[in-house]
Structures are given as structure tokens and as C-alpha cells.
C-alpha positions as CSV (number, residue, x, y, z in Angstrom):
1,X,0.0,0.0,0.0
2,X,1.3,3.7,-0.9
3,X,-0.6,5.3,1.0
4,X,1.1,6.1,4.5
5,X,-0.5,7.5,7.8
6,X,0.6,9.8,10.3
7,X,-0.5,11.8,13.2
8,X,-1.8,15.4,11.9
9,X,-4.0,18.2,12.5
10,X,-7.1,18.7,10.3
11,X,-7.8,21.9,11.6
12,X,-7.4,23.6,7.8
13,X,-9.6,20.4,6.7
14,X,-12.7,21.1,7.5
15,X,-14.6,24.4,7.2
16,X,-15.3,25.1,10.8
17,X,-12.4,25.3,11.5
18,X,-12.9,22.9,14.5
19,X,-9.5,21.7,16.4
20,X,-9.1,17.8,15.4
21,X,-5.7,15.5,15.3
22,X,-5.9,12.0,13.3
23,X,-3.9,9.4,11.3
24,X,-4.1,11.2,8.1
25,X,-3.2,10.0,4.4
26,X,-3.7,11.5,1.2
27,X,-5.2,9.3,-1.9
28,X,-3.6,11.4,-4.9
29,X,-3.3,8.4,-7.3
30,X,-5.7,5.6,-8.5
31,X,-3.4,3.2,-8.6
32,X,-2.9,3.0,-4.8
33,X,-7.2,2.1,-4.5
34,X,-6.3,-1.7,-4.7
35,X,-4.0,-1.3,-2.3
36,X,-6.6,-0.2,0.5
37,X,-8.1,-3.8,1.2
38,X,-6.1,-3.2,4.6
39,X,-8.8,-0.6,5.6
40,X,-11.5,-3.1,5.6
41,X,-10.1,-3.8,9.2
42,X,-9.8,-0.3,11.1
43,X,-12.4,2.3,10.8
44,X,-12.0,5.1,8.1
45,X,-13.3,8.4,7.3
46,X,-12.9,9.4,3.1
47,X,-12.5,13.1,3.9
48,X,-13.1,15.6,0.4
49,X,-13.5,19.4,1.4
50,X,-14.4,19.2,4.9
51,X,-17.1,21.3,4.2
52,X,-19.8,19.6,5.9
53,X,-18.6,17.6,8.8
54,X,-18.2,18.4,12.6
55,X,-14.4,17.1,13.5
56,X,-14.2,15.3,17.4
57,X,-10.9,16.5,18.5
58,X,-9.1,13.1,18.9
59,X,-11.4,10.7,16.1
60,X,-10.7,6.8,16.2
61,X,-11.4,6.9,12.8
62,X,-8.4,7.2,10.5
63,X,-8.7,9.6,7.7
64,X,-8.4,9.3,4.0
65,X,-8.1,12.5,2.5
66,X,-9.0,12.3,-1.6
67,X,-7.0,14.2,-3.8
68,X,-7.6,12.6,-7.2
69,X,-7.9,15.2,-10.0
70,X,-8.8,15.4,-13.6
71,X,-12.2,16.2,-16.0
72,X,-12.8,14.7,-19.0
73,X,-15.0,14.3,-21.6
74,X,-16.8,10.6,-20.9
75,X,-19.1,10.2,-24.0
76,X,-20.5,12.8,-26.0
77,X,-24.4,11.4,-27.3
78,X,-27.3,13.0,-29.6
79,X,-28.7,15.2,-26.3
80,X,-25.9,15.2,-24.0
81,X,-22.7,15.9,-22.7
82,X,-21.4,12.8,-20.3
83,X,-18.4,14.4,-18.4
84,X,-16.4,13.1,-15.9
85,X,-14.0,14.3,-12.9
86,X,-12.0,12.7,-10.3
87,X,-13.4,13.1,-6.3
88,X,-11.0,14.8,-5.5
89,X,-11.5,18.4,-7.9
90,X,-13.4,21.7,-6.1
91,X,-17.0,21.2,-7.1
92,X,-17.3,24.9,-7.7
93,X,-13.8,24.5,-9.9
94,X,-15.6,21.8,-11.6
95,X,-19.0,23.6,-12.1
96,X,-17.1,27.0,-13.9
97,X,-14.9,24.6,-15.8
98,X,-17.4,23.2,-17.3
99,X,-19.2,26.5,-18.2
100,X,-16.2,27.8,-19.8
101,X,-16.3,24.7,-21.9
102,X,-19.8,25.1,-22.8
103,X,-21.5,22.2,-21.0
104,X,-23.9,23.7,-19.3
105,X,-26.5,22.6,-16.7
106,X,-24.9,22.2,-13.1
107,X,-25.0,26.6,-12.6
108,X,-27.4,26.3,-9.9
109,X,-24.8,24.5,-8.3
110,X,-22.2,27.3,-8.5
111,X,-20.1,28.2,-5.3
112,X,-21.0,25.4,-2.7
113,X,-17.8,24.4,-1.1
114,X,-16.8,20.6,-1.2
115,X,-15.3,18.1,-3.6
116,X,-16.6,16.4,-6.1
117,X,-16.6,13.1,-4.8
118,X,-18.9,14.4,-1.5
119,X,-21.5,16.4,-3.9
120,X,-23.3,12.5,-4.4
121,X,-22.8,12.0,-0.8
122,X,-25.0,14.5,0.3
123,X,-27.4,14.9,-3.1
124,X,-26.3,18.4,-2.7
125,X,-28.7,20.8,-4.4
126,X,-29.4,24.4,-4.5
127,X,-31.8,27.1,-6.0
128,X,-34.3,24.6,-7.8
129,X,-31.8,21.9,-8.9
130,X,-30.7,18.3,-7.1
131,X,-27.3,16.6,-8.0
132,X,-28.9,13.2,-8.9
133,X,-31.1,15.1,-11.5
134,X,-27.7,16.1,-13.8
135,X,-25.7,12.4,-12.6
136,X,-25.2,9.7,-14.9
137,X,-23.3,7.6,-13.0
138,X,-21.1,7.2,-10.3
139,X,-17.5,5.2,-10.0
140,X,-17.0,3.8,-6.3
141,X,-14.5,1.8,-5.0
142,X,-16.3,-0.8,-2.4
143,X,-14.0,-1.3,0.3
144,X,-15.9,-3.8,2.1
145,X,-15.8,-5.8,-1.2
146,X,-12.0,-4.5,-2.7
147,X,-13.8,-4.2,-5.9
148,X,-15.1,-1.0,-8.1
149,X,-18.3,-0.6,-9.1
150,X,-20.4,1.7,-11.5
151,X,-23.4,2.7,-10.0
152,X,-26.1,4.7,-12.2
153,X,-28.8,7.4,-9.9
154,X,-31.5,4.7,-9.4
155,X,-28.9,2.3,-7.3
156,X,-27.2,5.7,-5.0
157,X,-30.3,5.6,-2.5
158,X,-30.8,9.3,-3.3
159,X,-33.2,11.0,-1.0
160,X,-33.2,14.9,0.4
161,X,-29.8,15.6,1.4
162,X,-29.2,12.1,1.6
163,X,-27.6,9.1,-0.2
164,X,-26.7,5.1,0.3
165,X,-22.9,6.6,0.5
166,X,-23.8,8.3,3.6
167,X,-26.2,5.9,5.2
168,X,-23.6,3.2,4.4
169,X,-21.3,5.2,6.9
170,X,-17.5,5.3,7.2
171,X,-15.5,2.9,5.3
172,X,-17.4,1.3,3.2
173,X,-17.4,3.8,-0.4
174,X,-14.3,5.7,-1.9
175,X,-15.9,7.6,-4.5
176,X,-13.2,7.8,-7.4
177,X,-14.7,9.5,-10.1
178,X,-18.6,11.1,-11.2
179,X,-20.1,11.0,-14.3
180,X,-22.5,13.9,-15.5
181,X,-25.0,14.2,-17.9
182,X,-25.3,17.8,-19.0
183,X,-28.1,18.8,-21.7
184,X,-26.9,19.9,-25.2
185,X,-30.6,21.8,-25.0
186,X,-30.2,23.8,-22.1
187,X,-32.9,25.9,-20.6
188,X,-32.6,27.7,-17.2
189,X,-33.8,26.5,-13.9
190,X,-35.2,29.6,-11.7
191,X,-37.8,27.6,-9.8
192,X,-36.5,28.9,-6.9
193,X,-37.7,32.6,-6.0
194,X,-34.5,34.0,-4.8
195,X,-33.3,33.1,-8.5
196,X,-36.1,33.7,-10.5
197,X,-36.9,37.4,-8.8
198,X,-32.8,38.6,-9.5
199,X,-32.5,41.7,-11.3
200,X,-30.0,40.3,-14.1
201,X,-32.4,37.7,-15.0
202,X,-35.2,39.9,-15.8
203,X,-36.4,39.3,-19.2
204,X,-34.7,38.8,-22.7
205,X,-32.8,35.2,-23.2
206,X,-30.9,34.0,-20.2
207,X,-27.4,32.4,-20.7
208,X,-25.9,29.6,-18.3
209,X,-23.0,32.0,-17.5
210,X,-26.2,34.9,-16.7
211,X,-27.9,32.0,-14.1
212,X,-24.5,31.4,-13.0
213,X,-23.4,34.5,-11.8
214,X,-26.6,35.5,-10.4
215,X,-26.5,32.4,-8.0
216,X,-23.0,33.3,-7.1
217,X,-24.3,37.0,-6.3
218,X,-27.1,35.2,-3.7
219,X,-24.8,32.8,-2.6
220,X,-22.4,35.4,-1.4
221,X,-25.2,37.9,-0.3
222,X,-26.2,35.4,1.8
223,X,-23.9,32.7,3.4
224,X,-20.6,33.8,5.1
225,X,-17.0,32.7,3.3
226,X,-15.6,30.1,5.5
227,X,-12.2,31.4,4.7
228,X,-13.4,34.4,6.9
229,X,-15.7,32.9,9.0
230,X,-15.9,29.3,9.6
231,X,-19.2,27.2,9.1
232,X,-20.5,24.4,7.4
233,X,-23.2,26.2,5.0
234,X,-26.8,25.0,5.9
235,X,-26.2,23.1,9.2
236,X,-30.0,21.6,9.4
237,X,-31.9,19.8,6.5
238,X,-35.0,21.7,5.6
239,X,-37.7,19.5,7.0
240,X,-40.7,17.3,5.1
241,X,-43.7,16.9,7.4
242,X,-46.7,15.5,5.9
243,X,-49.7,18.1,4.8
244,X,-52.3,17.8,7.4
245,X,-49.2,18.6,10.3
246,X,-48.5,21.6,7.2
247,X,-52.0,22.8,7.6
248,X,-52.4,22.4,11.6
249,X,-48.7,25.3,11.4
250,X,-50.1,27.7,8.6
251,X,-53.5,28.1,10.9
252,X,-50.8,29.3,14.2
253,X,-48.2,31.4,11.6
254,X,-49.7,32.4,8.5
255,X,-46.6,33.5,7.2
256,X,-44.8,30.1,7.4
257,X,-42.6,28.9,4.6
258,X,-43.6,26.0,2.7
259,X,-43.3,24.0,-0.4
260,X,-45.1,21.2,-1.8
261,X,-43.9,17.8,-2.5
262,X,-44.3,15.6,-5.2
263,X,-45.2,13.0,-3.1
264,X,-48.0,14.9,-1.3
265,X,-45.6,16.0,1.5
266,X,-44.8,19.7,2.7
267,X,-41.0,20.7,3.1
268,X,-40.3,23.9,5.1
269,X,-37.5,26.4,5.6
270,X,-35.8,25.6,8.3
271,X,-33.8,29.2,8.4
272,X,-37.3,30.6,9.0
273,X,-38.4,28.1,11.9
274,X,-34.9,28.8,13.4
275,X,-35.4,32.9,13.0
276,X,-38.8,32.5,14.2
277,X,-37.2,30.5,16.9
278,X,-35.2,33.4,17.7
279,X,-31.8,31.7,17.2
280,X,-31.1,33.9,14.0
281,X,-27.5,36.4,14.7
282,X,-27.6,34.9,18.5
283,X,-24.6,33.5,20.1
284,X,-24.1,30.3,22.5
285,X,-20.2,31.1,23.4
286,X,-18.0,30.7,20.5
287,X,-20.5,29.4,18.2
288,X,-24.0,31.3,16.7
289,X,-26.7,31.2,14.0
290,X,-25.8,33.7,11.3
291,X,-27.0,37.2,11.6
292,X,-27.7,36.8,7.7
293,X,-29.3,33.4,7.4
294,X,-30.0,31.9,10.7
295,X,-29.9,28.1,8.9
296,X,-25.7,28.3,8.8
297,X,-23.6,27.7,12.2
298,X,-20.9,29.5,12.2
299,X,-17.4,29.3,14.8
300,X,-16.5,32.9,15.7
301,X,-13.6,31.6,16.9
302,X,-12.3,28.9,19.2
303,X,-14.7,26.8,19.1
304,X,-15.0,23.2,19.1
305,X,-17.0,19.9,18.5
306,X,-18.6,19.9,22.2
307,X,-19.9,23.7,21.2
308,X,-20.9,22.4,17.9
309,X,-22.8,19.9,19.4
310,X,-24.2,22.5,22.1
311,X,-25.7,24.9,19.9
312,X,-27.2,22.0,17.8
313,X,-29.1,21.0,20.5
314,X,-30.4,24.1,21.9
315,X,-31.7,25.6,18.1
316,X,-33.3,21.8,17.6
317,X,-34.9,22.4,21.1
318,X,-36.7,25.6,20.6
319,X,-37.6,24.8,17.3
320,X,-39.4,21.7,18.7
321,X,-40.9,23.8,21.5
322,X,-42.6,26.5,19.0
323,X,-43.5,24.5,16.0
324,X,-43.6,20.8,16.7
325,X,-40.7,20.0,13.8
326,X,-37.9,18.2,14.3
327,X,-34.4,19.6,12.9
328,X,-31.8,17.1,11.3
329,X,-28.1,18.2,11.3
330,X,-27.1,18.1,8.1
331,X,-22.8,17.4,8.7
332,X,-21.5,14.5,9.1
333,X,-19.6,13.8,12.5
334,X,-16.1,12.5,12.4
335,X,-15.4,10.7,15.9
């Protein structure tokens, strides 16, 4: 096995900047996967970004860091471009690479931190548009098994926020590379209102690099730079309750947030229970809910897991206590 491990801090590995110390290696080649039938043994974390996990200071987990690079084309067909990139690129990287090459499609997904090889992980989506509705496949290595597979959407488990990869837990998928399957046809996604009310997308035809810069306009409007200010962007899922529970919470707050589900459900904005909940700028020591969007947790400095963990607790509890919903953290833990 290449790959070595040693005792290091992973401090400036994860976006909250949370103290942490762990055996550490870094995957920067494919030909050392094979190699990793060892792991199978000992617990281990496949760390991308660190954008959206909560680090215990002392883990028992080792960590695998994925730093596999490179974007291709996969297979060009009549409607679509399939491309491909290793884990280990910057989604956003990825996402204005592939604009400046003229495959459009993932813009909505502009700016959220993280790797590629996470953005399945956690079905990330943003302003209107899901990951697994632009995937065409992804390229896992099974360490459980020691064998790759190819798995298309329908076998990831996809749900909100959610995905077999992450249910699975620690140490059993190394996600090598992702397949995409961007439209040759593009037209623009501005569900969302935020998106679809922003002033440079007011009439005429839209462009993907138009759509694209207005969500980078509202993302920065919005959420704080972790370079600047550490957090993990949206720290609670935006909860699904079903629609008589919906009804029941629009008859005490008329002004609640809602929107309906295909399957009949009601999802809410959690940022608005939370503000409502009067969590939104307020502090709990080193930690706090953003003054600007009460849904992102952010360290103003010092802070650690147990504070994390703290302020989790006390937001979930006084949103329970006003509306009845329960809030589920959206980071992963690393312990």
C-alpha cells in the first residue's frame, strides 16, 4: 500500500475550522485504490473538502483524504454531454470549468464548497436543482468488497440531502470519479424565487453563465466565506412533514414557509423556523446562527465539536418547542 498514515491536525480540513488530530493520508493516485483492502479492518473516514462535517478533537477513525484530480470528456451522445471528474476536484472549480467549456447545466450548483466526490454524498442541491437530476453515473470503490463498481442514480439511494454513500457510513465507499450528464438543449432553472426574482435575470434570453453568476451573487449575499468565518453552509436539512401537520402550522403562523412535495408532503425552511425560533445572529459562546441566514452555524472563533454539538441542541430544542418539527443536522460527524 502507498498510502502512509501519520498523526496530523485537520484543523485547515474542515470548514469550521474545528481543532481535530488524526492518522491522516492523502489518496492522490488511483493506482494506490487496490492497495486499500487493509482498511477493511480499522475504521476510516474518506474526507473531500471538509465542508460539511463536525471534527471530534481526537477521532478513532483514521482519515483518508481524496485528492484525485482530472475532467474529461466521458461520452459525447445526440442530447448530451457525459463528463467526468476525479473526487477529488473543487466542485465549484468543476462547475465554472465546465461553463467555460460550454457544457452547461450544473449553474445552480455554482459556489458550494466541497469536492466532487462528496456532492453525491449528500445529493447536494441548491436554488431549484438536485445533483442526482444532472448524474449519470457514479464510480465507487467498495472497500468492504475491494472491488469498483459503477453505480447509475437509481442504485445511489438518493433521498433529500441524503444518499446510500452516507447511510452506508465510514468505510465502506471511496468515490473515485462522477459522471454527469449535462443537456446539449439547455434551458434555465429559476424555480426557486430568490433566483427567479434577481434583477440580471429579468427578461430577454438568459445564458448559463447569466444564471450562474446570479447564483453566485445570492450565494455570497447570503452565506458567510468560511475562509473568513468558519461554518459548514446549511447546518440543518429543511424538514418534510406531511400536509395535514403543514395545515395544523399555517392556521398558528400564516406567514410560514412551505413548499409542496411531489409525493403529497410539505418541506419547510428551516432558516425561518430557526429565526422565528429566535436563534437567527444569537450566540451560545464561540459558536451562533448567522446574523444573515439563521440556517448556517458559524465558529467565531475557538470553538469546538462539544460547542458544535451544544448549539445543535439548543436551536433543535426551541424549534421543537414552537412548532412541533424536528431539525436534522445536516454534517456529518467525524469521531
Amino acid at each position: 500500500m502507498s498510502v502512509a498514515f501519520t498523526d496530523q491536525s485537520l484543523q485547515r480540513c474542515n470548514t469550521l475550522g474545528l481543532p481535530a488530530r488524526a492518522q491522516v493520508a492523502m489518496l492522490d493516485d488511483e493506482a494506490d485504490i487496490p492497495g486499500l483492502a487493509s482498511l477493511q479492518d480499522a475504521p476510516v473516514f474518506i474526507l473531500g473538502g471538509g465542508s460539511n462535517v463536525v471534527m471530534q478533537p481526537q477521532p478513532r477513525h483514521r482519515v483518508l483524504r481524496v485528492a484525485l484530480q482530472g475532467i474529461r470528456v466521458w461520452q459525447e451522445t445526440a442530447d448530451h454531454w457525459i463528463i467526468e471528474a476525479a473526487a477529488g476536484e473543487s466542485w465549484h472549480g468543476f462547475v465554472t470549468h465546465c461553463l467555460d467549456q460550454g457544457w452547461a447545466g450544473l449553474e445552480n450548483l455554482a459556489l458550494i464548497p466541497g469536492t466532487v466526490g462528496a456532492a453525491p454524498v449528500q445529493n447536494i442541491g441548491a436554488y431549484g436543482l438536485e445533483l442526482d437530476q444532472r448524474l449519470h453515473s457514479v464510480v465507487a470503490w467498495d472497500l468492504r468488497q475491494g472491488r469498483e463498481r459503477t453505480l447509475p442514480p437509481a442504485d445511489c439511494g438518493f433521498a433529500y440531502r441524503d444518499s446510500m454513500f452516507k447511510r452506508d457510513g465510514a468505510g465502506r465507499w471511496l468515490i473515485v470519479r462522477v459522471r454527469f450528464a449535462l443537456p446539449k438543449a439547455w434551458t434555465p432553472r429559476l424555480d426557486y424565487p430568490d433566483l427567479r426574482d434577481h434583477a440580471s435575470l429579468q427578461g430577454g434570453t438568459l445564458t448559463p453563465r447569466q444564471v450562474y453568476e446570479a447564483v453566485c451573487d445570492i450565494r455570497r449575499r447570503k452565506l458567510p466565506d468560511p475562509a473568513v468565518l468558519g461554518n459548514a453552509g446549511s447546518f440543518f436539512k429543511n424538514p418534510v412533514i406531511d400536509a395535514a401537520q403543514a395545515d395544523a402550522l399555517r392556521q398558528r403562523f400564516p406567514d410560514l414557509r412551505t413548499y409542496s412535495q411531489t409525493d403529497g408532503r410539505v418541506k419547510l425552511a428551516a432558516g425561518w423556523l430557526i429565526e422565528q425560533a429566535g436563534w437567527k445572529g444569537r450566540r451560545l459562546g464561540p459558536v451562533g446562527m448567522h446574523e444573515r441566514q439563521a440556517l448556517v452555524l458559524v465558529n467565531h472563533g475557538g470553538a469546538q465539536a462539544a460547542d458544535v454539538q451544544a448549539l445543535a441542541q439548543a436551536v433543535r430544542q426551541a424549534v421543537r418547542d414552537r412548532f412541533g418539527v424536528d431539525l436534522e443536522q445536516e454534517p456529518v460527524v467525524l469521531d
